[in-house]
C-alpha positions as CSV (number, residue, x, y, z in Angstrom):
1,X,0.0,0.0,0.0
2,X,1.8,3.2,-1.1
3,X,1.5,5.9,1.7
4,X,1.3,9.8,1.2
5,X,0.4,12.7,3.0
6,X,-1.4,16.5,2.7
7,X,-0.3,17.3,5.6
8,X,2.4,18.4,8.0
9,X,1.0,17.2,11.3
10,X,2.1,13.4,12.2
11,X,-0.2,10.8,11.1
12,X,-2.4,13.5,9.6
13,X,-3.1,12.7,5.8
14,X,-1.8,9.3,5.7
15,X,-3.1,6.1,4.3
16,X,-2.4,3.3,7.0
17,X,-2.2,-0.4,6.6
18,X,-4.3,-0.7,9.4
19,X,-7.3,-2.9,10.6
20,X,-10.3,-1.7,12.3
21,X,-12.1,-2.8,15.0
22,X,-15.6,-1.2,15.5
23,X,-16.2,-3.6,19.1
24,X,-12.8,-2.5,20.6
25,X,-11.1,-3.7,23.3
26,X,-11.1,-3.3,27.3
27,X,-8.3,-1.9,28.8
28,X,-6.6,-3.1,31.8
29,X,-8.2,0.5,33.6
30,X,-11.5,-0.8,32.9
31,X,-12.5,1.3,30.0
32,X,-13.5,-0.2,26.7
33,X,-12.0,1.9,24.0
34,X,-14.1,0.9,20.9
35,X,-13.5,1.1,17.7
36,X,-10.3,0.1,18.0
37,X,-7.4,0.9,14.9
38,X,-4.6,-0.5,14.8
39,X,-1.9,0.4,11.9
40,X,0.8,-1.8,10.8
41,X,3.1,-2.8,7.8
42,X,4.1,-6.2,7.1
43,X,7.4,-7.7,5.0
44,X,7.5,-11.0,3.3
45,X,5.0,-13.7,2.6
46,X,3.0,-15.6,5.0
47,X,3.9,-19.2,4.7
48,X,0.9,-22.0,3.5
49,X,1.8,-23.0,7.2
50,X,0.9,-19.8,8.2
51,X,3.8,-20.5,10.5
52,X,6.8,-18.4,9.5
53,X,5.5,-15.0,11.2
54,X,7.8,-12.7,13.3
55,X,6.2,-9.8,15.7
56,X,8.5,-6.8,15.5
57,X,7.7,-4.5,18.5
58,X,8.8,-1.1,18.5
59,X,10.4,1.2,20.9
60,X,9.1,4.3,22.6
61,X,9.4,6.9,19.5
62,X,9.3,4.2,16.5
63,X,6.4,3.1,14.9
64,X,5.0,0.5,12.1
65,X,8.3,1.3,9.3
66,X,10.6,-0.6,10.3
67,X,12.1,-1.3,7.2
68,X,11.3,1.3,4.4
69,X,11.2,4.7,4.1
70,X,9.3,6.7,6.8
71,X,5.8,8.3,4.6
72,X,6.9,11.7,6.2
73,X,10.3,12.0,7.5
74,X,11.3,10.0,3.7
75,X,14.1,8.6,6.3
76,X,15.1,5.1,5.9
77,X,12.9,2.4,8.2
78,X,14.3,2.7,11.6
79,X,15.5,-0.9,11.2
80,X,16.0,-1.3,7.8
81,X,19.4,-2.7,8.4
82,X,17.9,-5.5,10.2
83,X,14.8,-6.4,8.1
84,X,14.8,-7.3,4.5
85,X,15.5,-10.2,2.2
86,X,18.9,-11.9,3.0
87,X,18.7,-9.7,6.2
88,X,19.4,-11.1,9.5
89,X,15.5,-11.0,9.8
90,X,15.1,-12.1,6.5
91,X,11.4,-11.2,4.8
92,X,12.2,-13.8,1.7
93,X,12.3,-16.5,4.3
94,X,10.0,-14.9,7.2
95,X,6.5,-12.8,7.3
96,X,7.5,-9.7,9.3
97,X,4.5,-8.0,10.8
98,X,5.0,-4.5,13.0
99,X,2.3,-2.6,14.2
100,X,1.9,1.1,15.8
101,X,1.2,0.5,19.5
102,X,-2.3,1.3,20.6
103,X,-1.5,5.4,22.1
104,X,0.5,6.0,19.4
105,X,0.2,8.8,16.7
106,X,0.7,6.7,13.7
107,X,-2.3,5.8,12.8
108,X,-3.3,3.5,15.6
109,X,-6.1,4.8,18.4
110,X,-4.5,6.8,20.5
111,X,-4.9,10.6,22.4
112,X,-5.5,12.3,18.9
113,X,-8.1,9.8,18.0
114,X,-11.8,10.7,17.9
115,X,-13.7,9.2,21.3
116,X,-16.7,7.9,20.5
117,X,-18.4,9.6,23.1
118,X,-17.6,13.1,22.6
119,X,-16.8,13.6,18.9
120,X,-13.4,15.3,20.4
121,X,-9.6,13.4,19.8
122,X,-9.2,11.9,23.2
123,X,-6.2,14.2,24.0
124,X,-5.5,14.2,27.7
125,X,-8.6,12.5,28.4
126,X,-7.4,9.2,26.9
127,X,-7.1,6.3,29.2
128,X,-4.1,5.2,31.1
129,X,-2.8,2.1,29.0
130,X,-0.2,-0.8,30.2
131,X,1.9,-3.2,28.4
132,X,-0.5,-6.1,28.7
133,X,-3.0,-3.7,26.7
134,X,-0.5,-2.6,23.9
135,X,0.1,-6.5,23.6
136,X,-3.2,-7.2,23.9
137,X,-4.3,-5.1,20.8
138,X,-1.3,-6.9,18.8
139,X,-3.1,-9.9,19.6
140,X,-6.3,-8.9,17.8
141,X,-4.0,-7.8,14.7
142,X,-2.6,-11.4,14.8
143,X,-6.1,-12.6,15.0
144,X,-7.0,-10.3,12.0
145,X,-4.1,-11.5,9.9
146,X,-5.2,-15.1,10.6
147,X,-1.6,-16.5,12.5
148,X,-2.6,-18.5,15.1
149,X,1.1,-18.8,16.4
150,X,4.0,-16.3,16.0
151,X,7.3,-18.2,14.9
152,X,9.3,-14.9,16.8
153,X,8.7,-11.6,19.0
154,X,11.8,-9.5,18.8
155,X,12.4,-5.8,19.7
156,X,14.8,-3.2,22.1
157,X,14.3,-1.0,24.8
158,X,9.9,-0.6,25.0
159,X,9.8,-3.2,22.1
160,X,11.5,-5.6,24.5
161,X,9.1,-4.8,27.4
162,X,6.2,-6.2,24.6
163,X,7.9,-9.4,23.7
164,X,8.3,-10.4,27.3
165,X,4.8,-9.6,28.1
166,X,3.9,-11.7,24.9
167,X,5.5,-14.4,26.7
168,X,4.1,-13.9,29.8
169,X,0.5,-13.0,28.6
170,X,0.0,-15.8,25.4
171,X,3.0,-18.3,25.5
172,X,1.4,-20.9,23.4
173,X,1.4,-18.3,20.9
174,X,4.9,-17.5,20.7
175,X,7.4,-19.8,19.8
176,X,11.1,-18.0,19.7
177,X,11.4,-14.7,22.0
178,X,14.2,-11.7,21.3
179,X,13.9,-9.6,24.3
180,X,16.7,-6.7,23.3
181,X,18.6,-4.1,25.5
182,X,15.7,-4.1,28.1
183,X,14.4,-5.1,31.3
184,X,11.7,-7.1,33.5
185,X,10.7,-3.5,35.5
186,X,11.5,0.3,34.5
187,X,13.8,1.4,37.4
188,X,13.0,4.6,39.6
189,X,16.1,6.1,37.1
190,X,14.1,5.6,34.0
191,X,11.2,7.0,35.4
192,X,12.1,10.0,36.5
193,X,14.0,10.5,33.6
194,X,10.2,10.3,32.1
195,X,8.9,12.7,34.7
196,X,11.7,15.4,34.0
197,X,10.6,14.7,30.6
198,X,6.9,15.1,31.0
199,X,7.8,18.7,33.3
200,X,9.4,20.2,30.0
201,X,6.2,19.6,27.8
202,X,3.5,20.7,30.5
203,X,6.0,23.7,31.3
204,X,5.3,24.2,27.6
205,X,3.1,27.6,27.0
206,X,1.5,26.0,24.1
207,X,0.4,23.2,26.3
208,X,-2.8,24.2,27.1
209,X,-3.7,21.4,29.7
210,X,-3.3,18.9,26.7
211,X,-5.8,20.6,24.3
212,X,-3.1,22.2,22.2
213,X,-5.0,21.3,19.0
214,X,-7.7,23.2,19.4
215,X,-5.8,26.1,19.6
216,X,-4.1,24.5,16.3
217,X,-0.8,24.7,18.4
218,X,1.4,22.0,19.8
219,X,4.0,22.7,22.8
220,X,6.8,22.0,20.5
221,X,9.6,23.5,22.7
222,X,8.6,21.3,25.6
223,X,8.2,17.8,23.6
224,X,11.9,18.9,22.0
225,X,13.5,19.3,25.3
226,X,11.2,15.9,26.2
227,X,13.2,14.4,23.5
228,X,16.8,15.8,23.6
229,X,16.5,14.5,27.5
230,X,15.4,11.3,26.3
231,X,18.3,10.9,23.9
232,X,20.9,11.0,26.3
233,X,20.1,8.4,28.2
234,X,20.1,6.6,24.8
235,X,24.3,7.2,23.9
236,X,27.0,6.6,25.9
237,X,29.9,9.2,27.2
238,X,32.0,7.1,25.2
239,X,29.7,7.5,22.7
240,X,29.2,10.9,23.0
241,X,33.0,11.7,23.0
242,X,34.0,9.9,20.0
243,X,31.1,12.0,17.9
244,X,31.3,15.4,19.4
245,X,34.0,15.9,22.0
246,X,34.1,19.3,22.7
247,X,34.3,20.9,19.6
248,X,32.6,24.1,18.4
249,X,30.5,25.2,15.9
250,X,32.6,27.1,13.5
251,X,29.6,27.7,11.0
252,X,28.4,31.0,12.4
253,X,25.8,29.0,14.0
254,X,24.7,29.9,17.6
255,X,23.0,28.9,20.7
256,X,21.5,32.1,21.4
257,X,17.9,31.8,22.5
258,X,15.7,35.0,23.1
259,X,17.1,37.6,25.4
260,X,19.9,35.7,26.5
261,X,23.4,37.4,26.4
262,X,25.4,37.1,23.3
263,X,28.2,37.0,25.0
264,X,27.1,33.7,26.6
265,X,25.6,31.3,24.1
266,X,27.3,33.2,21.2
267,X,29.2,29.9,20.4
268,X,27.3,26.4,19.8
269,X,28.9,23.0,21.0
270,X,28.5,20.4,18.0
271,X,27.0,18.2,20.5
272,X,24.4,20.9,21.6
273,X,23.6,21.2,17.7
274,X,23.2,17.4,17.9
275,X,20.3,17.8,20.6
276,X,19.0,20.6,18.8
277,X,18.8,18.9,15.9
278,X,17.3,15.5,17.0
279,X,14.6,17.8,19.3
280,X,13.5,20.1,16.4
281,X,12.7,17.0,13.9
282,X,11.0,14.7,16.5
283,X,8.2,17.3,17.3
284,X,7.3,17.3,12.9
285,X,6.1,13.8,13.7
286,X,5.3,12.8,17.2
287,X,2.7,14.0,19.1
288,X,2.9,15.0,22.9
289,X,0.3,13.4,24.5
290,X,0.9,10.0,22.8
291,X,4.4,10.5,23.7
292,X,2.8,11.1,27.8
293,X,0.7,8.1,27.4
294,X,3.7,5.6,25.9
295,X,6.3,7.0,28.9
296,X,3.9,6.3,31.5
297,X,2.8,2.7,30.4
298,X,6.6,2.1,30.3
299,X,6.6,3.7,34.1
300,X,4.1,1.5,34.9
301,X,5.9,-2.0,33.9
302,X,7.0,-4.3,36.3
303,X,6.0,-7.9,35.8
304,X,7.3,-9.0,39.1
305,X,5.0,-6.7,41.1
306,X,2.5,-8.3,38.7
307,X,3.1,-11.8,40.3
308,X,3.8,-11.3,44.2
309,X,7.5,-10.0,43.7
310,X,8.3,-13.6,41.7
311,X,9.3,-12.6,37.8
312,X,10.0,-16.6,37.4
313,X,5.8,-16.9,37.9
314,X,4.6,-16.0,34.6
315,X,7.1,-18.1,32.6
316,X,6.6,-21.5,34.4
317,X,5.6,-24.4,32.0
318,X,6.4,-21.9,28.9
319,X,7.6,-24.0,25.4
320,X,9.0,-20.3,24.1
321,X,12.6,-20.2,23.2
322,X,14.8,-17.2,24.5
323,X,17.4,-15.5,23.6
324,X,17.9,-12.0,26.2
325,X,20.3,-9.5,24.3
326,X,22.2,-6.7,26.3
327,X,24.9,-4.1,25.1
328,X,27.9,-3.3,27.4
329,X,27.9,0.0,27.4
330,X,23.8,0.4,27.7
331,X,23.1,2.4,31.3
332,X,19.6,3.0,30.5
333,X,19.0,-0.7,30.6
334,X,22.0,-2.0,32.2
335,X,23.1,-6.2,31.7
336,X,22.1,-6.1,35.2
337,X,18.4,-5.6,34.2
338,X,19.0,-8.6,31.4
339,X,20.5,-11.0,34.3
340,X,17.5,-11.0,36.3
341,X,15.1,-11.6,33.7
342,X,17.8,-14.6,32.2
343,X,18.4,-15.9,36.2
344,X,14.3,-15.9,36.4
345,X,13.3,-17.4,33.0
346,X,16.3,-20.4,34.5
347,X,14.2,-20.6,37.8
348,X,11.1,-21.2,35.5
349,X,12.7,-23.8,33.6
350,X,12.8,-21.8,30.4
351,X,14.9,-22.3,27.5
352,X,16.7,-19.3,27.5
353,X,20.2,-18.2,26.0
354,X,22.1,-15.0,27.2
355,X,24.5,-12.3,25.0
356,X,25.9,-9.6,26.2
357,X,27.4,-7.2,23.3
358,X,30.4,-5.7,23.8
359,X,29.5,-2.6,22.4
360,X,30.5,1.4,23.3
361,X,27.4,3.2,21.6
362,X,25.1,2.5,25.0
363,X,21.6,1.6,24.5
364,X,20.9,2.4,20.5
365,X,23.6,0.2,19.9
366,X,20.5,-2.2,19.0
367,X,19.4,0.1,16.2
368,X,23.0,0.3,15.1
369,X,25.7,-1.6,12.6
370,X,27.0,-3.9,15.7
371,X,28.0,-7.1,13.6
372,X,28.6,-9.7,16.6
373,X,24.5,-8.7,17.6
374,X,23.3,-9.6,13.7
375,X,25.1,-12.5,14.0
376,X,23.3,-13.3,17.2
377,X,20.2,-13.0,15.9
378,X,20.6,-14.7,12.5
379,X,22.1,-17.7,14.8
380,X,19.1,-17.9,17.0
381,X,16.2,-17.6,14.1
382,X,18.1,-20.3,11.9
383,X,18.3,-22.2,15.5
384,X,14.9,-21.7,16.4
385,X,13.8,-22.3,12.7
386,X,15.8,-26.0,13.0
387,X,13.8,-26.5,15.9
388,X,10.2,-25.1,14.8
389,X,11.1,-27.4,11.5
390,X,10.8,-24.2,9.3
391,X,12.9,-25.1,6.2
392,X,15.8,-22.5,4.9
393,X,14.0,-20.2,2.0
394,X,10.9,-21.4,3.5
395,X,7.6,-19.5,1.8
């Protein structure tokens, strides 16, 4: 389906891939949120088997291109390195399916979608959301695209957060599970890096308790500062070093804002550039309350809490294969985080295998050329493949 749009708000004017559910779904709040869209793409061809399906779950900011070019940024899919034919996910041997997650801004429901009740987008007003109801919304896509089992779940950071909860919430359902650069619980760190996030974007004056749009305004400085936070906890000092150091703009380029003292900010850092740079083109196609709603269901995950304090509980008796990815360098979700999922998925009995990357780019290393980690995942689908008695070129 070719995409296009006539517009320069996010998700405004474009044609989705998407399914549509007019009797919804209930939300682990208790609200049923009906109809229900969900927007996705999908890669490859679904075997006669219908059994050569992989679940790619994105992370906080991505959405359903993961491997071609984004319908308004025109960038490349965020994992098109990954995903694609002779790819280490490799979409002339597997069926990739990846879906916007429900509060999202691409197309599936979400705080700028029309509530059924008032004839008003949902802004602020939009229920609270959790994990278990993102996944649960990717089930009724997989029910919609008639796969009764998933071969794979795979994805980093948020994305990993959904493939365990796969595990946990449908196991029969899920063969092989990637959890990547992630962990069982978001740590008091994370979210209050969230909540100093959130502060910039209600500190926004164009925030207007949430309603921005009907004053056809969106608190654009805030979200940017939301996201330039956000993308430091993503890099590494190493990482940061190696790119930027300390140099200086020599371009004539400045960091003056309004009524600040030339003297100052009369000189930009390339790394403050960097952040300026990555905040200015995030606000063109996120939205801020999505981006609210997707932090705090992240905030809210913890699938020990869910089960007594005991994160081996909902993994007893599971048949899914594991493979738990972690990057050496990644402080946002340390290997420490990845060890207690691995030591509770051995206390369960799981089949589980453990990699840590060596890797100095910190968390994105995932999204990133890191040859050792596309080796790891090539060896564990070919491995689960060999076990699921998928076939190599298998359509």
């Amino acid at each position: 389906m070719d995409c296009s749009t006539s517009s320069n708000v996010p998700g405004e004017g474009y044609c989705h891939q998407a399914v549509h559910l007019e009797e919804g779904m209930a939300l682990e709040c208790g609200v049923h949120i009906a109809p229900l869209e969900i927007a996705y793409r999908t890669y490859g061809k679904l075997s006669q088997a219908r059994d050569n399906a992989i679940l790619i779950c994105h992370a906080l900011t991505g959405d359903q291109y993961v491997a071609e070019p984004h319908p308004f940024t025109g960038k490349p899919g965020w994992w098109s390195r990954m995903v694609g034919p002779g790819l280490p996910i490799d979409t002339d041997r597997f069926f990739v399916i990846c879906s916007n997650v429900l509060g999202g801004c691409m197309g599936s429901t979400g705080p700028r979608s029309i509530c059924a009740e008032t004839g008003k987008p949902w802004a602020t007003e939009f229920p609270p959301i959790t994990m278990h109801d993102i996944v649960a919304a990717q089930a009724k896509l997989i029910d919609h695209l008639g796969v009764g089992r998933l071969f794979a779940v795979i994805g980093g950071s948020m994305g990993g957060m959904q493939v365990t909860t796969w595990a946990a919430d449908f196991p029969e359902r899920v063969f092989a599970a990637m959890p990547i650069a992630t962990s069982p619980f978001h740590s008091a760190q994370n979210i209050a890096f969230n909540e100093v996030s959130r502060q910039a974007i209600f500190a926004d004056p164009q925030w207007h308790d949430g309603h921005y749009r009907d004053f056809d305004a969106i608190p654009a400085r805030g979200l940017a500062v939301a996201r330039m936070m956000a993308h430091i906890t993503y890099l590494s000092e190493e990482a940061l070093s190696r790119k930027f150091g300390r140099r200086v703009r020599r371009d004539g380029a400045t960091a003056q804002p309004a009524a600040s003292s030339p003297s100052l900010f009369g000189e930009m850092f390339e790394v403050e550039s960097y952040l300026r740079h990555q905040g200015s083109t995030f606000v063109r196609r996120f939205d801020a309350n999505s981006y609210l709603t997707i932090t705090r269901a992240m905030d809210y995950f913890d699938l020990a809490a869910e089960h007594d304090g005991d994160l081996a509980s909902p993994f007893r008796s599971s048949e899914t294969r594991f493979c738990v990815v972690s990057f050496s360098s990644d402080w946002l979700f340390p290997t420490s985080q990845s060890r207690l999922l691995v030591r509770a998925l051995n206390r369960a009995g799981a089949n589980v295998s453990f990699v840590e990357i060596d890797s100095d780019r910190g968390h994105d290393a995932f999204l990133l050329d890191e040859p050792d980690f596309d080796r790891t995942i090539t060896g564990f689908l070919n491995g689960a493949a060999e076990h699921a008695g998928l076939k190599t070129g298998q359509i």
